[in-house]
RODO-2510 file (C-alpha; in nm, 4 decimals, decimal comma):
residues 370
     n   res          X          Y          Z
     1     x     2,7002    -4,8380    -1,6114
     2     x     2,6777    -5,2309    -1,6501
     3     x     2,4213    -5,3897    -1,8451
     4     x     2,0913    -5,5036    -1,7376
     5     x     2,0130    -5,9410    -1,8217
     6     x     1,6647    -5,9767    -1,8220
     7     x     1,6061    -6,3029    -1,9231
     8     x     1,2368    -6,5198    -2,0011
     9     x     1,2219    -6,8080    -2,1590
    10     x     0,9108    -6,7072    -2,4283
    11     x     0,9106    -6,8161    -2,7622
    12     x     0,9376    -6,6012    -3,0631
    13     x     1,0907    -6,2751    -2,9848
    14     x     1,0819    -5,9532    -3,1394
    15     x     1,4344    -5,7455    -3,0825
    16     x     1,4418    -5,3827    -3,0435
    17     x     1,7933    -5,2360    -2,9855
    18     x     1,9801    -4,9235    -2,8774
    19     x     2,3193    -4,9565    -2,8449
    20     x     2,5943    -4,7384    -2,7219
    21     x     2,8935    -4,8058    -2,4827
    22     x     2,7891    -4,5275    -2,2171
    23     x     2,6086    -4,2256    -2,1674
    24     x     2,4438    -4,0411    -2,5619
    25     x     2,2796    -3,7522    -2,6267
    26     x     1,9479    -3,8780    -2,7980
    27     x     1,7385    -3,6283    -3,0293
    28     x     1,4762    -3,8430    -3,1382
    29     x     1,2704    -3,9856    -2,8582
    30     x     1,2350    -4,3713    -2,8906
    31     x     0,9683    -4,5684    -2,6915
    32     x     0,8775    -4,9353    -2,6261
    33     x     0,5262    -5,0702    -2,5241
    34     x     0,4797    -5,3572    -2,3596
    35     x     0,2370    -5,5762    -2,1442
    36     x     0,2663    -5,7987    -1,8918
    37     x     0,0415    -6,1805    -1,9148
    38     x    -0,3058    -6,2639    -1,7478
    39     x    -0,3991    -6,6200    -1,7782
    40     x    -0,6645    -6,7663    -1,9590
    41     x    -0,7857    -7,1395    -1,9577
    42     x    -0,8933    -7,3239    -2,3120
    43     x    -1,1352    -7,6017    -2,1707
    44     x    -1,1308    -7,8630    -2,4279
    45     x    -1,4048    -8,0774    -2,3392
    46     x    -1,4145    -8,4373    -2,5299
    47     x    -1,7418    -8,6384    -2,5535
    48     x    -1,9116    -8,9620    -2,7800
    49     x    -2,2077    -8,9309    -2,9622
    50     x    -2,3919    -9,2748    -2,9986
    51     x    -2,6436    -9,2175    -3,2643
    52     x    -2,9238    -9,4613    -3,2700
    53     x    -3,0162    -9,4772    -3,6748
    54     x    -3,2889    -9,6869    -3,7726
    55     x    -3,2960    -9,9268    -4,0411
    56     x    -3,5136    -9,8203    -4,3968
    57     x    -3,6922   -10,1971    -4,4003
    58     x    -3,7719   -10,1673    -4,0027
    59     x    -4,1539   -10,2760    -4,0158
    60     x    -4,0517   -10,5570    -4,2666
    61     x    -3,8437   -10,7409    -4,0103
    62     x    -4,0470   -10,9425    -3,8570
    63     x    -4,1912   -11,0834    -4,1879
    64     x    -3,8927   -11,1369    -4,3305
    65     x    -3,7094   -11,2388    -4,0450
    66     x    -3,9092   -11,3073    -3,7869
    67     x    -3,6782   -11,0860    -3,5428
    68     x    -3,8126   -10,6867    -3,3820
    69     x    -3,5787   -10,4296    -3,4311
    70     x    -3,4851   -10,2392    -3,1243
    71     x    -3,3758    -9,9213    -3,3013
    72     x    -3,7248    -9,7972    -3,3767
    73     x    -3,7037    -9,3760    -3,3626
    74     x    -3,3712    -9,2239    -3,4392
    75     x    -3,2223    -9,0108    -3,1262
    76     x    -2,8664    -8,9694    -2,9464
    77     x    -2,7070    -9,0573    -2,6245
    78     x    -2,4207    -8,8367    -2,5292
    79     x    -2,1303    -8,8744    -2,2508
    80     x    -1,8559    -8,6680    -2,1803
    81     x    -1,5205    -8,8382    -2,1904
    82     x    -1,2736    -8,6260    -2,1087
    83     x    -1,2343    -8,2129    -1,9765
    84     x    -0,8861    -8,0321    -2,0035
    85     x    -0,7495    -7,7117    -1,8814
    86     x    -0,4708    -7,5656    -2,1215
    87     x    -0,3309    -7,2453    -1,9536
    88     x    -0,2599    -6,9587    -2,1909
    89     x    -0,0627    -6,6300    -2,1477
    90     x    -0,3265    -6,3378    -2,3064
    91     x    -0,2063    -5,9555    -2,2753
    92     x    -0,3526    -5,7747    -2,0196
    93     x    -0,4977    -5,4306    -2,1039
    94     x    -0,5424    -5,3238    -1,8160
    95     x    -0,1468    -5,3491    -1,7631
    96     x     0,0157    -5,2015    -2,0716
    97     x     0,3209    -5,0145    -2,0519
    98     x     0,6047    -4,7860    -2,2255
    99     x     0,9522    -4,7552    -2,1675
   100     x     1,0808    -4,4278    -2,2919
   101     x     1,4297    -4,3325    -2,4142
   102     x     1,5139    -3,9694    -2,4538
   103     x     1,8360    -3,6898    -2,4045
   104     x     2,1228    -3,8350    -2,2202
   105     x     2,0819    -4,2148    -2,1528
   106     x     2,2435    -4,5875    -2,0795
   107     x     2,2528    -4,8172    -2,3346
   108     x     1,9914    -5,0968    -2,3382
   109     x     1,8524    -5,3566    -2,5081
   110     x     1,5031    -5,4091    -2,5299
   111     x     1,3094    -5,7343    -2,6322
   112     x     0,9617    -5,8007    -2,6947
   113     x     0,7746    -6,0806    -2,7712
   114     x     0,5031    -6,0807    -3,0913
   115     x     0,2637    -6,0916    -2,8176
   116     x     0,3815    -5,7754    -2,6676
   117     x     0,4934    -5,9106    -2,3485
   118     x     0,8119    -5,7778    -2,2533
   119     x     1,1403    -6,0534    -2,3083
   120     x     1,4095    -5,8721    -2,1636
   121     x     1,6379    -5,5916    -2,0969
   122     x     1,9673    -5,5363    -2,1469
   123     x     1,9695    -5,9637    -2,2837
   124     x     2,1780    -6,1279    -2,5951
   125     x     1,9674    -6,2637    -2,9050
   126     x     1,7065    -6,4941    -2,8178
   127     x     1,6500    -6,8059    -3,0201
   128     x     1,3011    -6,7867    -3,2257
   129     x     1,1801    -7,1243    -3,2251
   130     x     0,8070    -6,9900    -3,2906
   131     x     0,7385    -7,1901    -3,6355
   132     x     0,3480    -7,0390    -3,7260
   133     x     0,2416    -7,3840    -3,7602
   134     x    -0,1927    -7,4211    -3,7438
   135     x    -0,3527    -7,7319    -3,6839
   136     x    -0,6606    -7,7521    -3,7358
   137     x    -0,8953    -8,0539    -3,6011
   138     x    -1,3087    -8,0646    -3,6784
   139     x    -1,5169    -8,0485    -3,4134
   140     x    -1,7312    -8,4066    -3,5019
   141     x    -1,5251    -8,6674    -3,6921
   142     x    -1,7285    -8,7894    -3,9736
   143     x    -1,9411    -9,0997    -3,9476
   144     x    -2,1931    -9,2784    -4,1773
   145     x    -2,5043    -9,2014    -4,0082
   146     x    -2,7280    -9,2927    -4,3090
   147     x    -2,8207    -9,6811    -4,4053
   148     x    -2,8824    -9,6302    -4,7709
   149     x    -2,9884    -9,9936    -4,9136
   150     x    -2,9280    -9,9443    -5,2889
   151     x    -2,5413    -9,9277    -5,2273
   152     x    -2,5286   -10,2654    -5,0941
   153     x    -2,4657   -10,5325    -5,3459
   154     x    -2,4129   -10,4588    -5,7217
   155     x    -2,7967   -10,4297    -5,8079
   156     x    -2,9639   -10,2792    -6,0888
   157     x    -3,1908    -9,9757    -5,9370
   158     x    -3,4936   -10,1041    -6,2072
   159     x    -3,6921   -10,3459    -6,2680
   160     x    -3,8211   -10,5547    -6,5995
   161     x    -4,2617   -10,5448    -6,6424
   162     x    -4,4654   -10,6730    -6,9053
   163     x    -4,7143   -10,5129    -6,9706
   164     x    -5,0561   -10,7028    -7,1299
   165     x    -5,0521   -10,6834    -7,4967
   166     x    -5,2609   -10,8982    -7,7958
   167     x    -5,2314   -10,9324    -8,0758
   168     x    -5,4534   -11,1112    -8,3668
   169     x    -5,3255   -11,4010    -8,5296
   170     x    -5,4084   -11,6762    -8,7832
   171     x    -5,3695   -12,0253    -8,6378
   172     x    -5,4775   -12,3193    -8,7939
   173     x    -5,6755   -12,1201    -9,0252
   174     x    -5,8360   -11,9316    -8,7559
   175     x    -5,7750   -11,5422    -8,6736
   176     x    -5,7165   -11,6029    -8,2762
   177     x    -5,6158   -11,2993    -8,0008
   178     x    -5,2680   -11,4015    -7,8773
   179     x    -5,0669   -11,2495    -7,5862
   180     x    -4,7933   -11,0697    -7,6822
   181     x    -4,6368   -10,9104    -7,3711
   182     x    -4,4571   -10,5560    -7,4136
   183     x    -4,1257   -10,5606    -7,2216
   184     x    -4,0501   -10,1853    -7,0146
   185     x    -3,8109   -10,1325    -6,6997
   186     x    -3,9032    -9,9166    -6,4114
   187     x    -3,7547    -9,7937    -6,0965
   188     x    -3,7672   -10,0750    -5,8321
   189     x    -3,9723    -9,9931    -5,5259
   190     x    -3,8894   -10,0492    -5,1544
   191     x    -4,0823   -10,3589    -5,1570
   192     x    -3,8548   -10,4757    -5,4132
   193     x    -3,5725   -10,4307    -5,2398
   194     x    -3,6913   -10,5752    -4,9857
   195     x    -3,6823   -10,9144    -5,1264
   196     x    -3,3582   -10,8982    -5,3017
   197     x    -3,1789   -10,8054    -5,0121
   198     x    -3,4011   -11,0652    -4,7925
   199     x    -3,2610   -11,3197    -5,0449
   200     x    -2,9260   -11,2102    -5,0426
   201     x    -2,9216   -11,2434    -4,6573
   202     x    -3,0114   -11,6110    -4,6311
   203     x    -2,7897   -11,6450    -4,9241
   204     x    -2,4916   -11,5695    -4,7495
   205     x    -2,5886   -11,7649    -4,4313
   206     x    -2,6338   -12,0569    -4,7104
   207     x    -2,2448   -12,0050    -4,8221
   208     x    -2,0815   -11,9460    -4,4853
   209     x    -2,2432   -12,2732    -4,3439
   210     x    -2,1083   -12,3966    -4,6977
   211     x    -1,7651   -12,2953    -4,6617
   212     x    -1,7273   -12,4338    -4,3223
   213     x    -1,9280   -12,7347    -4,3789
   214     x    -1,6727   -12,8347    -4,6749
   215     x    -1,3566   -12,7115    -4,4555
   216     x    -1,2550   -12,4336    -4,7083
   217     x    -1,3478   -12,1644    -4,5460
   218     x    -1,1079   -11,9127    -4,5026
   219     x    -1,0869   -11,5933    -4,2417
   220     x    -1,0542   -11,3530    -4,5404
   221     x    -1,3973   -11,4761    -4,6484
   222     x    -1,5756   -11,5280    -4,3798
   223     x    -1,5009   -11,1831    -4,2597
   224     x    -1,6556   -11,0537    -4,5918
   225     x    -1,9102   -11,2622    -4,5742
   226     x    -1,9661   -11,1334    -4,1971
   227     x    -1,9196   -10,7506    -4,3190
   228     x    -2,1751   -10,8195    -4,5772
   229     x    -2,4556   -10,9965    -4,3790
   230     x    -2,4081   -10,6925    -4,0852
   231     x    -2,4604   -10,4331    -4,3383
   232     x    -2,7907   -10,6122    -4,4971
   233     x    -2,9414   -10,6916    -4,1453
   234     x    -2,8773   -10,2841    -4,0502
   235     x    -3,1490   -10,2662    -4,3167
   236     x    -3,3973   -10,3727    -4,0643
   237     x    -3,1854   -10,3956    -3,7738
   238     x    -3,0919   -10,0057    -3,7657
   239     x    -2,7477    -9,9430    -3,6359
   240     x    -2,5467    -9,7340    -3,3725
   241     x    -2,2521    -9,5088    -3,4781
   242     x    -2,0294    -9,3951    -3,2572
   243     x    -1,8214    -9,0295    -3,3339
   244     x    -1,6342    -8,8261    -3,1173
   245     x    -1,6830    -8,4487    -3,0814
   246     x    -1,4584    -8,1947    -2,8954
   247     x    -1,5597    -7,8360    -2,8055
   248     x    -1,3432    -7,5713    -2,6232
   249     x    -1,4663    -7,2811    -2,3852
   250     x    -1,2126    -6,9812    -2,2378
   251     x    -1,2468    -6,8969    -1,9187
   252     x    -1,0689    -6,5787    -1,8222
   253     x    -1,0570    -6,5688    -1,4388
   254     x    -1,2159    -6,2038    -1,3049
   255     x    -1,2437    -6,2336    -0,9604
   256     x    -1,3026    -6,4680    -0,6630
   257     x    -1,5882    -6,6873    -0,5393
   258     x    -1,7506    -6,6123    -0,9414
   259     x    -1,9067    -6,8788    -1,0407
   260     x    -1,9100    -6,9046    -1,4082
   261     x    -2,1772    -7,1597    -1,6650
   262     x    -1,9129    -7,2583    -1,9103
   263     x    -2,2047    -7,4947    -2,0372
   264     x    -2,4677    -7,6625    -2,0295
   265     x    -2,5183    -8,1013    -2,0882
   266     x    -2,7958    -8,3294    -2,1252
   267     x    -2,7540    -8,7147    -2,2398
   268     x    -2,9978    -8,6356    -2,5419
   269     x    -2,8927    -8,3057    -2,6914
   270     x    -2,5291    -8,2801    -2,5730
   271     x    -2,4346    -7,9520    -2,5260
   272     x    -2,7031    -7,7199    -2,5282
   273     x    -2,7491    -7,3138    -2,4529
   274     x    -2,6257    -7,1847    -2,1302
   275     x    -3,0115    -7,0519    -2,0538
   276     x    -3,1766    -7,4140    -2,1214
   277     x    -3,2452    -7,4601    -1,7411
   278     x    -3,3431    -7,8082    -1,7899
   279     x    -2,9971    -7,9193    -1,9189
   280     x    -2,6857    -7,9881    -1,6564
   281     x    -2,4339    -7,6753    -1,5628
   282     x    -2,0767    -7,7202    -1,5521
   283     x    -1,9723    -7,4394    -1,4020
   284     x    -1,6108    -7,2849    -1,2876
   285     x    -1,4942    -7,1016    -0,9770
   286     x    -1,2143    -6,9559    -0,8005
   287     x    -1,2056    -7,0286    -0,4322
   288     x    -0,9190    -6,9837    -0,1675
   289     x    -0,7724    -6,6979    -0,3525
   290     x    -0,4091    -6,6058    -0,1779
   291     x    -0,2947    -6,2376    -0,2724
   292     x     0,0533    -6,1343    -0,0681
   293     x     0,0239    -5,8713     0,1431
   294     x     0,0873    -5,5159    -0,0761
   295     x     0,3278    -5,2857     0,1059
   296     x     0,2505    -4,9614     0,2394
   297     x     0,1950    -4,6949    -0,0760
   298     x     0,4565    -4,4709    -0,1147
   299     x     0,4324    -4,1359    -0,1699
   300     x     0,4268    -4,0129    -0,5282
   301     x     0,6944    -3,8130    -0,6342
   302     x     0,6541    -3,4775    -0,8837
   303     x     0,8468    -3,6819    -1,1056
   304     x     0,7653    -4,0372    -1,2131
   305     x     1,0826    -4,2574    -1,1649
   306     x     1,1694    -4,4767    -1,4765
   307     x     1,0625    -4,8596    -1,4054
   308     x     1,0270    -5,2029    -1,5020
   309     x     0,6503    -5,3363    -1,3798
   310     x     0,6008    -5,7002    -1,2622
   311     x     0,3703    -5,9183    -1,1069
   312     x     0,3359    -6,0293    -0,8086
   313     x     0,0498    -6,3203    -0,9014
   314     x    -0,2087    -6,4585    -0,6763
   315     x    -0,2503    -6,8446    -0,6393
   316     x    -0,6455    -6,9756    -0,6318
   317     x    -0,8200    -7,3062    -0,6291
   318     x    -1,0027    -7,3308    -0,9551
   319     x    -1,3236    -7,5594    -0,9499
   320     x    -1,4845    -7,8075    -1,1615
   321     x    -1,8399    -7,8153    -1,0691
   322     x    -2,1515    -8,0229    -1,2487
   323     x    -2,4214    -7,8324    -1,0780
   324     x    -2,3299    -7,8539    -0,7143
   325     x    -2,0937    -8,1737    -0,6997
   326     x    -1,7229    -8,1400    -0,7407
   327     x    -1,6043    -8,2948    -1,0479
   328     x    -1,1965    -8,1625    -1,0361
   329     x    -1,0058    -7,8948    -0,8040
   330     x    -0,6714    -7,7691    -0,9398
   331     x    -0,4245    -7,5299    -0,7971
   332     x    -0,3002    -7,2163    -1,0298
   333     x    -0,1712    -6,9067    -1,0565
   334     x    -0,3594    -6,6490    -1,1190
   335     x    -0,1556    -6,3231    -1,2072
   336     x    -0,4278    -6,0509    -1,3017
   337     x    -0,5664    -6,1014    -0,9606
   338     x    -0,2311    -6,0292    -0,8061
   339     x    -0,0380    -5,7116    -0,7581
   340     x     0,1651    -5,5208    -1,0409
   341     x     0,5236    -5,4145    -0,8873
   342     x     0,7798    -5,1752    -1,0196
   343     x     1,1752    -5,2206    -1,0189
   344     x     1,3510    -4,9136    -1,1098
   345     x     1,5868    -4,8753    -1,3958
   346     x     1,8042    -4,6567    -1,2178
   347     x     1,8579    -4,9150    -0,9544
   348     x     1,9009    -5,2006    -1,1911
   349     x     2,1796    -4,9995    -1,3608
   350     x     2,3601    -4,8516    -1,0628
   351     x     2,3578    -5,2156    -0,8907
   352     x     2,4571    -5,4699    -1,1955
   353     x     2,1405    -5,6739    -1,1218
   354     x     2,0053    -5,9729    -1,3626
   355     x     1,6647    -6,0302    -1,3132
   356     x     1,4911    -6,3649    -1,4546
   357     x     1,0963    -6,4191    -1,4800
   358     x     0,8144    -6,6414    -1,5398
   359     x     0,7090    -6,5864    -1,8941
   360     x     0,3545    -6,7233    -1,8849
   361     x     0,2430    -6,5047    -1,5224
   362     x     0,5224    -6,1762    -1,5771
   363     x     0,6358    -6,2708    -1,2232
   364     x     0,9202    -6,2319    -1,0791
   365     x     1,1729    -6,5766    -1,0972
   366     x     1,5006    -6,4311    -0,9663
   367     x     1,7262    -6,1209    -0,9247
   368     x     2,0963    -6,2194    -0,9347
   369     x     2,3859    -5,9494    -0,8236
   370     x     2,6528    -5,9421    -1,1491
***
């Protein structure tokens, strides 16, 4: 009998071989399991967080510097940059399947991927390019949210006080009370920050219009002198800060005309829980669904005849919906909603045939006479 090329194009494979140039007796039974793909989306859904952080010394800017913050209350504005569908290839249990090899038989090669999905039969060594790399990516990049004043400027966090102290003394022949302070340091308080930092600010104004009053300034120092004066007027300014954040959803598609909440959005919270009603769905659905026509079932033998199973997928419109207005339609296969097929062995031996699939949907590519 001539061997069977089965070939797929998957990555990493797992080889299982039985060799033999024709027909053996075998005593031990041998069997191979196997499943063929359903798809599954990963919707990685990018947005910005602008977080509104208000400065420590807010109600001392207008005394200070005669200016009204606008960042008041702290809070967060959120927009959604960016959604992506990634396609991947899951095993299907609900199409799992052995192939058996017992008493007299053909030699055959069997390959199957660490996934389980079934590489090829009768095919030559496959190159495993799979390399186990994991990267891993947090889901909100880190951001200074927090204005802390003390870290601004090399300042001492305390303070010198004299306390009232006197003391007798003779003078001039006279025993006279005389002040003689007692010098302590204590933690400054926010009021004494305050006016540092006040001063510090129309300090460096004073030495930037310095440096380019006297032509030596220089863009190295007027950029730290810039730097500087942004991060002292955040004090009482507040500030935005900007992060990105990514989540991802799976969608596994069921059945037709489903509509599925993959989640739910509101400018002020982001993305919330699917049952807050007052936050924006983004919802999926399949529409259009094509399934070729199945042939007429056969009647079942007494005796189940050895086979290969395949798809034959379905193709669907998948939609992108934000509550009921389309945000993006995309075309895709859909093989779990499709129809499994069967090739038999006996027929692939007999006739010399090569078949060739589509790794990612188990479908059927091409079936070439040898």
């Amino acid at each position: 009998m001539k061997r069977l090329l089965l070939i797929i194009g998957l990555m990493g494979l797992v080889s299982l071989s039985v060799l033999g140039q024709k027909k053996r007796e075998l005593t031990t039974p041998v069997s191979v399991n196997y499943a063929l793909p359903k798809i599954g989306y990963d919707i990685v859904v990018t947005m910005e967080c602008v977080e509104a952080v208000p400065g420590p010394f807010r109600k001392y800017a207008m005394q200070q510097l005669g200016v009204q913050p606008e960042i008041m209350t702290p809070g967060e504005e959120w927009t959604i940059k960016n959604i992506r569908f990634v396609p991947k290839a899951l095993p299907d249990t609900k199409a799992m399947y052995t192939l058996n090899a017992a008493g007299e038989y053909n030699s055959i090669t069997v390959n199957v991927t660490p996934e389980g999905f079934l590489a090829g039969l009768g095919s030559g060594a496959t190159n495993n390019s799979h390399d186990g790399k994991m990267v891993y990516a947090p889901d909100k990049e880190a951001a200074d949210a927090d204005i802390d004043y003390v870290r601004f400027g090399l300042r001492s966090t305390q303070k010198e006080v004299l306390d009232s102290n006197f003391t007798e003394m003779e003078v001039e022949g006279e025993i006279r009370r005389v002040w003689d302070p007692i010098e302590r340091h204590v933690l400054k308080e926010e009021k004494d920050y305050v006016s540092e930092i006040t001063e510090d600010l129309f300090a460096i104004r004073k030495k930037r219009l310095e440096l380019l009053t006297n032509g030596t300034a220089t863009a190295e120092a007027l950029k730290a002198l810039d730097k500087l004066e942004q991060d002292y007027m955040s004090l009482f300014m507040g500030k935005k800060v900007r992060s990105k954040v990514v989540r991802t959803f799976t969608f596994v598609p069921e059945k037709a005309d489903e509509a599925v909440v993959l989640f739910r959005f509101s400018a002020e919270d982001g993305i919330t829980a699917k049952n807050n009603v007052s936050a924006q769905p983004y919802i999926v659905e399949l529409r259009n669904l094509l399934v070729r026509k199945q042939d007429a079932p056969q009647k079942e033998s007494a005796r189940p005849v050895p086979s290969l199973f395949y798809r034959e997928p379905a193709t669907a419109d998948i939609y992108l919906l934000k509550g009921k207005e389309v945000l993006m339609t995309v075309s895709g296969v859909i093989p779990q909603l499709g129809v499994i097929k069967q090739f038999p062995l006996d027929v692939i031996n007999n006739e010399g045939i090569a078949l060739e699939f589509y790794p990612l949907y188990g479908s059927l590519k091409s079936v070439i006479k040898k």
